[in-house]
C-alpha positions in Angstrom: -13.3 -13.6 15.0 -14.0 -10.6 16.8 -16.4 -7.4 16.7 -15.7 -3.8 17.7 -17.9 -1.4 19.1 -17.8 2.4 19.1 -19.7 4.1 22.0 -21.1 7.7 21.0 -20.8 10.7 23.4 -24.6 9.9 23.8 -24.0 6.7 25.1 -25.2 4.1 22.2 -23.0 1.6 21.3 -23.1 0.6 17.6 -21.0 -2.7 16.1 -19.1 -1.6 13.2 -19.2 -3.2 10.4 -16.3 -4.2 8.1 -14.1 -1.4 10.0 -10.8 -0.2 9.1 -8.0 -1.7 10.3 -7.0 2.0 11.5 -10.1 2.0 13.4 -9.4 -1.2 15.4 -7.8 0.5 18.3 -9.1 0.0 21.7 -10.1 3.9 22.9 -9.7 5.8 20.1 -11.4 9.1 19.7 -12.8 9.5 16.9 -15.3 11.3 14.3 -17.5 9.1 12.3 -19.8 9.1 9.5 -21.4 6.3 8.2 -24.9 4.5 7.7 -26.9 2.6 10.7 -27.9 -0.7 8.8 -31.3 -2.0 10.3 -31.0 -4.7 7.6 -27.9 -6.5 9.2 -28.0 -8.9 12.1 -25.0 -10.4 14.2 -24.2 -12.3 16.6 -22.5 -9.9 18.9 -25.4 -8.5 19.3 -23.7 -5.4 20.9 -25.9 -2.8 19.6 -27.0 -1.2 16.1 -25.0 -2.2 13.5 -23.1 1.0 11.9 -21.3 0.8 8.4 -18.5 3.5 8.9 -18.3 5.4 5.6 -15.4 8.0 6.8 -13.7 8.7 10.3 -11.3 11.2 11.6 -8.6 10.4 14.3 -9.1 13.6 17.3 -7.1 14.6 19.6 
């Protein structure tokens, strides 16, 4: 069992939660929407949990 992250141009890091398997890529760029969930825990504890809702693949 593993955990991905997704780093934002800002610099956070969020855990994502439940992501597509399309999205498990090591550095993919990508556009995502989706929900911060300050109601689930881990034990990555990599950063703000993120529930993606939709991404885009970019170039």
């Amino acid at each position: 069992m593993g955990a991905w992250a997704l780093v934002a141009d800002s610099g956070e890091t969020y855990e994502l939660q439940d992501a597509p398997d399309e999205l498990q890529q090591p550095n993919l760029n990508v556009k995502v929407q989706g929900e911060v969930r300050e109601d689930v825990m881990t034990t990555a504890m990599i950063g703000p949990v993120l529930q993606v809702q939709s991404f885009e693949v970019m170039d």
